[in-house]
ZADREN-968064 format. One record per atom (N, C-alpha, C): residue number from 1; residue in one letter; x, y negated, z; atom name. Coordinates in pm, whole numbers. Example, Ala and Ser with C-alpha at 12.3 -4.5 7.8 and 13.67 -1.06 7.14 Angstrom:
% residues 2
[rec 1 'a' [1319 569 780] 'N']
[rec 1 'a' [1230 450 780] 'CA']
[rec 1 'a' [1320 330 780] 'C']
[rec 2 's' [1285 225 708] 'N']
[rec 2 's' [1367 106 714] 'CA']
[rec 2 's' [1290 -3 787] 'C']
This chain:
% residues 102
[rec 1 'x' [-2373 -6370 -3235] 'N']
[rec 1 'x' [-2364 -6243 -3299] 'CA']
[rec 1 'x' [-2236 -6170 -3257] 'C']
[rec 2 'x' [-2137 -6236 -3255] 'N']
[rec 2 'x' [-2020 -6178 -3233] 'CA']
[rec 2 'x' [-1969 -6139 -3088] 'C']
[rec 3 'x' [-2094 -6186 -2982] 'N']
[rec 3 'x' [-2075 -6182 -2869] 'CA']
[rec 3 'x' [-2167 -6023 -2829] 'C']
[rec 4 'x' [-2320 -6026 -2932] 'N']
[rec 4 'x' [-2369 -5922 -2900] 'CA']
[rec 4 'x' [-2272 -5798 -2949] 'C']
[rec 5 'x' [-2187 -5811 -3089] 'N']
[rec 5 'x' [-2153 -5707 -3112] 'CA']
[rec 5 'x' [-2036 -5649 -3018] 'C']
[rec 6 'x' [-1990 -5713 -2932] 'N']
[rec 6 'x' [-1864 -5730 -2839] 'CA']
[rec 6 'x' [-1938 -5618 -2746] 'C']
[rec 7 'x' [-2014 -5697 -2681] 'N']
[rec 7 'x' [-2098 -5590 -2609] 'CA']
[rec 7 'x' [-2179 -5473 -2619] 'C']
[rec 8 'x' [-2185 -5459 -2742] 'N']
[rec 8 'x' [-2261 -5338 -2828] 'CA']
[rec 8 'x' [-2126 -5244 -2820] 'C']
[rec 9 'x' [-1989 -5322 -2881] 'N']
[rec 9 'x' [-1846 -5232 -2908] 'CA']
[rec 9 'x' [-1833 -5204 -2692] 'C']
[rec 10 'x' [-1844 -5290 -2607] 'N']
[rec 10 'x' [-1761 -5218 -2496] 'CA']
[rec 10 'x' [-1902 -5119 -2454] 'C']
[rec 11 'x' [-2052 -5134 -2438] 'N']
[rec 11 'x' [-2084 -5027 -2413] 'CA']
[rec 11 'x' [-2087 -4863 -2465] 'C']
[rec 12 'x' [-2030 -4881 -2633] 'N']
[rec 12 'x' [-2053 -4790 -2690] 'CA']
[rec 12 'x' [-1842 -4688 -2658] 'C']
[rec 13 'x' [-1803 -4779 -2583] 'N']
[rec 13 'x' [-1670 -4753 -2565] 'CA']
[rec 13 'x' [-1746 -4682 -2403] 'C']
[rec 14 'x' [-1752 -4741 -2330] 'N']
[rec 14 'x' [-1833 -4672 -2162] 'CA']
[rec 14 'x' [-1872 -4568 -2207] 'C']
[rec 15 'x' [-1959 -4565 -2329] 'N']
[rec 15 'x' [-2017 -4445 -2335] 'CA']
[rec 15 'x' [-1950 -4280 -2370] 'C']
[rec 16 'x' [-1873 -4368 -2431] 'N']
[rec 16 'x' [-1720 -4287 -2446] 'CA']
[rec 16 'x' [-1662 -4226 -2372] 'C']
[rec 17 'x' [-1610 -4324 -2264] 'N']
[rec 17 'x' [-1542 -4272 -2193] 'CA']
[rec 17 'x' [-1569 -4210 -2025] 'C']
[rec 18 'x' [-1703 -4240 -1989] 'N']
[rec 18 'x' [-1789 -4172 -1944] 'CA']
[rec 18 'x' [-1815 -3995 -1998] 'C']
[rec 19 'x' [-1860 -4015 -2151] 'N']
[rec 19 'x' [-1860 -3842 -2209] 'CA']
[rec 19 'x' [-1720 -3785 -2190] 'C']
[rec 20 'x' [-1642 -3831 -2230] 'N']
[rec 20 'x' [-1530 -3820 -2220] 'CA']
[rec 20 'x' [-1482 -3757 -2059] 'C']
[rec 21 'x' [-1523 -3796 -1941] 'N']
[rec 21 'x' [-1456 -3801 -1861] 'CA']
[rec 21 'x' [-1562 -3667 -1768] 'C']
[rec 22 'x' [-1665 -3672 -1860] 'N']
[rec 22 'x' [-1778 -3561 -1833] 'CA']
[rec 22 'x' [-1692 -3469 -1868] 'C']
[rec 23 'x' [-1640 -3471 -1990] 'N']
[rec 23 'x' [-1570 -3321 -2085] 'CA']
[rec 23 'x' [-1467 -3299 -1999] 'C']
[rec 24 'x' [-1385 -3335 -1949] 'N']
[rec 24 'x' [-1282 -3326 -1850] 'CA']
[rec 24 'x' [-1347 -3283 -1708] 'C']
[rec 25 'x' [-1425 -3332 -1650] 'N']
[rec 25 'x' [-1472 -3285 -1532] 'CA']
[rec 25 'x' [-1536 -3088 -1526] 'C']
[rec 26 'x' [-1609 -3104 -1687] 'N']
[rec 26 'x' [-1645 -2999 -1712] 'CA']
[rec 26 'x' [-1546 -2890 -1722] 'C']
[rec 27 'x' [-1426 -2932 -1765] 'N']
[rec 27 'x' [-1302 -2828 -1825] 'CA']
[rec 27 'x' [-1225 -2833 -1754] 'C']
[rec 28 'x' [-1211 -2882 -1583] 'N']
[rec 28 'x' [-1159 -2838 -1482] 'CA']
[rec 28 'x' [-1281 -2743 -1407] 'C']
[rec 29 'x' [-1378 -2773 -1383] 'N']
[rec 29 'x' [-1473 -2653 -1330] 'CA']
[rec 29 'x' [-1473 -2505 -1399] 'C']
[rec 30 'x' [-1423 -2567 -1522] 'N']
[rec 30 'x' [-1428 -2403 -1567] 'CA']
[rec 30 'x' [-1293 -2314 -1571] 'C']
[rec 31 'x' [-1196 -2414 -1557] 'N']
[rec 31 'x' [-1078 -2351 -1550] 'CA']
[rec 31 'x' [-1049 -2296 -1359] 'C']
[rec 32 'x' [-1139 -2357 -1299] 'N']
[rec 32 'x' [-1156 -2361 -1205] 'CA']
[rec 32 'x' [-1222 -2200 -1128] 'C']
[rec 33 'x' [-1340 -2208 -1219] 'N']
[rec 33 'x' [-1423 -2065 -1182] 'CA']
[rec 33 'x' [-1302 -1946 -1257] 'C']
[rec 34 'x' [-1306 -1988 -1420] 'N']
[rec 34 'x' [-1188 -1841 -1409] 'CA']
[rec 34 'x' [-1100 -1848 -1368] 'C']
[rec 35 'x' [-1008 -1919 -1279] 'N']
[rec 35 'x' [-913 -1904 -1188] 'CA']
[rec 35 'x' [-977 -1795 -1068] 'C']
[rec 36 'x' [-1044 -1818 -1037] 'N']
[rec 36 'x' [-1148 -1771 -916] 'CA']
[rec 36 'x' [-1153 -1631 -977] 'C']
[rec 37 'x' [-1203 -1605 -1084] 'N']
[rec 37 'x' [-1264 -1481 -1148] 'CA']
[rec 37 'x' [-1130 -1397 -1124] 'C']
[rec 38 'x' [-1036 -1461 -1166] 'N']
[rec 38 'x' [-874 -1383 -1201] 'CA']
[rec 38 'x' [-842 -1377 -1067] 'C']
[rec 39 'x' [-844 -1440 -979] 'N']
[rec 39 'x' [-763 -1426 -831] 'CA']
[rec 39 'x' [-885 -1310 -783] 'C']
[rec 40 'x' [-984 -1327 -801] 'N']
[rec 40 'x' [-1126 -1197 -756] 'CA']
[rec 40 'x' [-1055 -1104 -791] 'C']
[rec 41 'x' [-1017 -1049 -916] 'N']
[rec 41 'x' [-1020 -930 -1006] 'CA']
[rec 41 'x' [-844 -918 -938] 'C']
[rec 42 'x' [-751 -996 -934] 'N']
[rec 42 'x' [-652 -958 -918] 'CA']
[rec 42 'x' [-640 -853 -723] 'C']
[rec 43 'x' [-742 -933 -670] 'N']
[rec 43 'x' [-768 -887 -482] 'CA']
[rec 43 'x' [-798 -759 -504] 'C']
[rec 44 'x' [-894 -688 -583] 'N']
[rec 44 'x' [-990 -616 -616] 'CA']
[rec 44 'x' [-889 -491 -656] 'C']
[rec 45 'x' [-837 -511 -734] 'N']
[rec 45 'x' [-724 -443 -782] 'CA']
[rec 45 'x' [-603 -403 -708] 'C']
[rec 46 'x' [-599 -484 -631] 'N']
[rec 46 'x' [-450 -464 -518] 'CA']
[rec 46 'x' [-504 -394 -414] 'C']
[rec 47 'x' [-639 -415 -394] 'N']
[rec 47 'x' [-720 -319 -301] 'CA']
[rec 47 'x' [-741 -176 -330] 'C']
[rec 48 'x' [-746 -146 -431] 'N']
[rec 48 'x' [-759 -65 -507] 'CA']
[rec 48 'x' [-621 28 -476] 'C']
[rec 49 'x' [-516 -25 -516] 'N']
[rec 49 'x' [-365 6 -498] 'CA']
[rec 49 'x' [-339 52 -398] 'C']
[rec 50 'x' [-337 -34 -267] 'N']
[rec 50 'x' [-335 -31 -149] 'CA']
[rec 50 'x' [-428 88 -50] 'C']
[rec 51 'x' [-530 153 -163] 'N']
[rec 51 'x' [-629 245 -72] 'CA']
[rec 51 'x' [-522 407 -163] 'C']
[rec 52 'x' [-531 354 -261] 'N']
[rec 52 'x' [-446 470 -311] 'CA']
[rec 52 'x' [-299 513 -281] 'C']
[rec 53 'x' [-214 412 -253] 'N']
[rec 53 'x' [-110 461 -156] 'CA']
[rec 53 'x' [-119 514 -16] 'C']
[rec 54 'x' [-229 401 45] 'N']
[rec 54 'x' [-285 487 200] 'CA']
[rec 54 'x' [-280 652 184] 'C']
[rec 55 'x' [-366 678 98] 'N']
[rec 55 'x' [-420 811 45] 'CA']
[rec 55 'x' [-283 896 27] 'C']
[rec 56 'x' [-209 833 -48] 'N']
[rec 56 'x' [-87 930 -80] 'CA']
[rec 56 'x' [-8 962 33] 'C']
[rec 57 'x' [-5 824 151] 'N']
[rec 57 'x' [125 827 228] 'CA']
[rec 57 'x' [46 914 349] 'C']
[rec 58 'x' [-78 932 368] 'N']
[rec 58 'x' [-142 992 473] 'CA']
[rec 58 'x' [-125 1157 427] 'C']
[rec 59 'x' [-163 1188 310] 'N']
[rec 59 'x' [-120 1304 247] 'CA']
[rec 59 'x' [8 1342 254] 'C']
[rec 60 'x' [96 1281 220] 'N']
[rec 60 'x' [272 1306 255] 'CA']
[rec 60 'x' [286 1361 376] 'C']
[rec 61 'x' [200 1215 479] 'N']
[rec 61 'x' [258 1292 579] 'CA']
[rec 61 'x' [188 1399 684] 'C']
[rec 62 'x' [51 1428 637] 'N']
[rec 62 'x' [54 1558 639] 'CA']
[rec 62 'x' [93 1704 595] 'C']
[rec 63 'x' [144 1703 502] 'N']
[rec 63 'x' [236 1760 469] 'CA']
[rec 63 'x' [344 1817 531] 'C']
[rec 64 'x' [445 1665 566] 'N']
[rec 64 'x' [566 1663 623] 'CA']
[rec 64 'x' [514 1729 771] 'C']
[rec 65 'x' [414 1675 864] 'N']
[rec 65 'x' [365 1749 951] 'CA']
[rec 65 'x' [351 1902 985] 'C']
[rec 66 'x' [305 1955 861] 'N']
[rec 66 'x' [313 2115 804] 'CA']
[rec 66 'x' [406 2144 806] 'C']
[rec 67 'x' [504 2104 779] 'N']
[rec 67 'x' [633 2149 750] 'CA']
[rec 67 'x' [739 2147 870] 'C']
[rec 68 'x' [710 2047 922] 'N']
[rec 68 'x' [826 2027 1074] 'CA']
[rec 68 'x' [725 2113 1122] 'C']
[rec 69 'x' [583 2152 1195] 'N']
[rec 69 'x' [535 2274 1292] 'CA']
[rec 69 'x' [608 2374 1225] 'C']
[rec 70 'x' [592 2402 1103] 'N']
[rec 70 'x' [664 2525 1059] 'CA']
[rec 70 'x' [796 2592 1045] 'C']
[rec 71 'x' [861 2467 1078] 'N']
[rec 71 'x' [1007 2489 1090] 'CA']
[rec 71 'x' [1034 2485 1261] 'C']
[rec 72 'x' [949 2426 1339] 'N']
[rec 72 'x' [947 2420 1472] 'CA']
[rec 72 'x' [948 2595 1540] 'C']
[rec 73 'x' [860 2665 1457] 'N']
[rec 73 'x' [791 2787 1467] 'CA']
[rec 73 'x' [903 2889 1405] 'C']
[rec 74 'x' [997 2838 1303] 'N']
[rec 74 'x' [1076 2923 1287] 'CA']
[rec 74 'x' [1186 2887 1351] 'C']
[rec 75 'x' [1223 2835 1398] 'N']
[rec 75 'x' [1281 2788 1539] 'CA']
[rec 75 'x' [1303 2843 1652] 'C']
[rec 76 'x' [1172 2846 1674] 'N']
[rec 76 'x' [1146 2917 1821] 'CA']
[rec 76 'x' [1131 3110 1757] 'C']
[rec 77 'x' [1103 3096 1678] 'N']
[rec 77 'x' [1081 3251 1656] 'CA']
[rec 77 'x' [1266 3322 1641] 'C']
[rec 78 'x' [1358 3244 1572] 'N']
[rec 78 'x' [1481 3271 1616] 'CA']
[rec 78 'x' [1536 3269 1681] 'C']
[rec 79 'x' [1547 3196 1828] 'N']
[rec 79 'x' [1552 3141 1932] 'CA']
[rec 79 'x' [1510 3240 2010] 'C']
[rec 80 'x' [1388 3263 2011] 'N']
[rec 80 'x' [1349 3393 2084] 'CA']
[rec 80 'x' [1377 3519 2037] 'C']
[rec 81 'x' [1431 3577 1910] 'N']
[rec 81 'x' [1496 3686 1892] 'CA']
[rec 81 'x' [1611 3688 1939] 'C']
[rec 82 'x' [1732 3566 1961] 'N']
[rec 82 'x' [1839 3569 1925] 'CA']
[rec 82 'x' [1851 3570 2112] 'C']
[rec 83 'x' [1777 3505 2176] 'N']
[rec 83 'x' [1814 3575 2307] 'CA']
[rec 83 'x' [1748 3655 2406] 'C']
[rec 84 'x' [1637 3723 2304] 'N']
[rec 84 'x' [1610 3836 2356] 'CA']
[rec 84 'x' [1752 3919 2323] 'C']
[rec 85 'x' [1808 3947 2210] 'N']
[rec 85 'x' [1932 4006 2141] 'CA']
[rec 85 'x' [2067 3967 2293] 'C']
[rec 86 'x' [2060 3847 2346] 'N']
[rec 86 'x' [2155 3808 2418] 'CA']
[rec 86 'x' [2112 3886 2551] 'C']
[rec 87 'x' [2007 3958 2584] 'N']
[rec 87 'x' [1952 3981 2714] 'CA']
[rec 87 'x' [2017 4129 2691] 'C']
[rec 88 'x' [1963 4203 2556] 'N']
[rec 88 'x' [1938 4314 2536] 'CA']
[rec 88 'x' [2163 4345 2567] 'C']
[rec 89 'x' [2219 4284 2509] 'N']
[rec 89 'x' [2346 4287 2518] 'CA']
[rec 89 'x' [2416 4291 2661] 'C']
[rec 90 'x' [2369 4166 2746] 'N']
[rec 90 'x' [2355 4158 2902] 'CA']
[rec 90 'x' [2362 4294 2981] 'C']
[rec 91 'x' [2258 4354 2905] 'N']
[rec 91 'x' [2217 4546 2987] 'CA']
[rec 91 'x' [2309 4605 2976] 'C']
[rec 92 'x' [2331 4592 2804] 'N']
[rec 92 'x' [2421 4707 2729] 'CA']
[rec 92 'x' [2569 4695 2858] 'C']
[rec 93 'x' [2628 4546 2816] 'N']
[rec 93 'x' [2766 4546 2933] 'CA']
[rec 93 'x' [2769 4593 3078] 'C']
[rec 94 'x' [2667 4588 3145] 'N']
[rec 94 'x' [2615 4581 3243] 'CA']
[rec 94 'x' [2654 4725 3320] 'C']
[rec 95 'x' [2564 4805 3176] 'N']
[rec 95 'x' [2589 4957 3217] 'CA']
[rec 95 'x' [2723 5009 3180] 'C']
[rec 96 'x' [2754 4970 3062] 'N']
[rec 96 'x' [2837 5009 3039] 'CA']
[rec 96 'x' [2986 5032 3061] 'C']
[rec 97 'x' [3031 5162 3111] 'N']
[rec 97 'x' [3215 5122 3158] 'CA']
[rec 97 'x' [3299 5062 3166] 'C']
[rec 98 'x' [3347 4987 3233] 'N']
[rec 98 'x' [3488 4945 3199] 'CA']
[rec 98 'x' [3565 5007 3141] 'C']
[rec 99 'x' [3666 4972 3087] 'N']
[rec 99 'x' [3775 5056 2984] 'CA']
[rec 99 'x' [3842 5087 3075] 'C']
[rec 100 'x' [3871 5026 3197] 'N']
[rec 100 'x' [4002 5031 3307] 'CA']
[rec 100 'x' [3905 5095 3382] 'C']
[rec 101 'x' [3825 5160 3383] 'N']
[rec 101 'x' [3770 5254 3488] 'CA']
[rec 101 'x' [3694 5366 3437] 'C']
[rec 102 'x' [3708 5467 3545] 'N']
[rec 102 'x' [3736 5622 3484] 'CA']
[rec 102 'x' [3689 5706 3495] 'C']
């Protein structure tokens, strides 16, 4: 009797620790998938980030693009007044008298 119940107590202990080792196998798979879920959602999100700065920094620098042609343009548009102005002066001396001559 005391031998069956021995063996009645270690299988009902196996059985134990078998469920037991089920519940653990189970509660790493799941910590497992929402790890997965959270690293998904965290990619997803940085992607997200990453398309929206693209967006901004491509915008900036069109912008900044606009802005240097336009300053390029006022540039040259002073540039070309200022020596047409240097040409127009060129004539003026050109023709004009010497002080020491009479």
């Amino acid at each position: 009797m005391k031998n069956n119940l021995d063996i009645l107590l270690a299988l009902v202990a196996l059985v134990v620790v078998v469920y037991r080792l089920f519940q653990v196998e189970a509660a790493i798979y799941d910590a497992i998938e929402d790890l997965k879920e959270s690293v998904s959602e965290r990619i997803n999100l940085l992607e997200r980030s990453l398309a929206l700065h693209c967006a901004i920094y491509a915008e900036r620098k069109e912008q900044v693009d606009y802005l240097l042609r336009a300053l390029e343009e006022k540039i040259d548009h002073k540039s070309g007044r200022l020596w047409d102005e240097i040409k127009e002066l060129k004539l003026e001396l050109r023709y004009k008298p010497k002080s020491g001559e009479g």
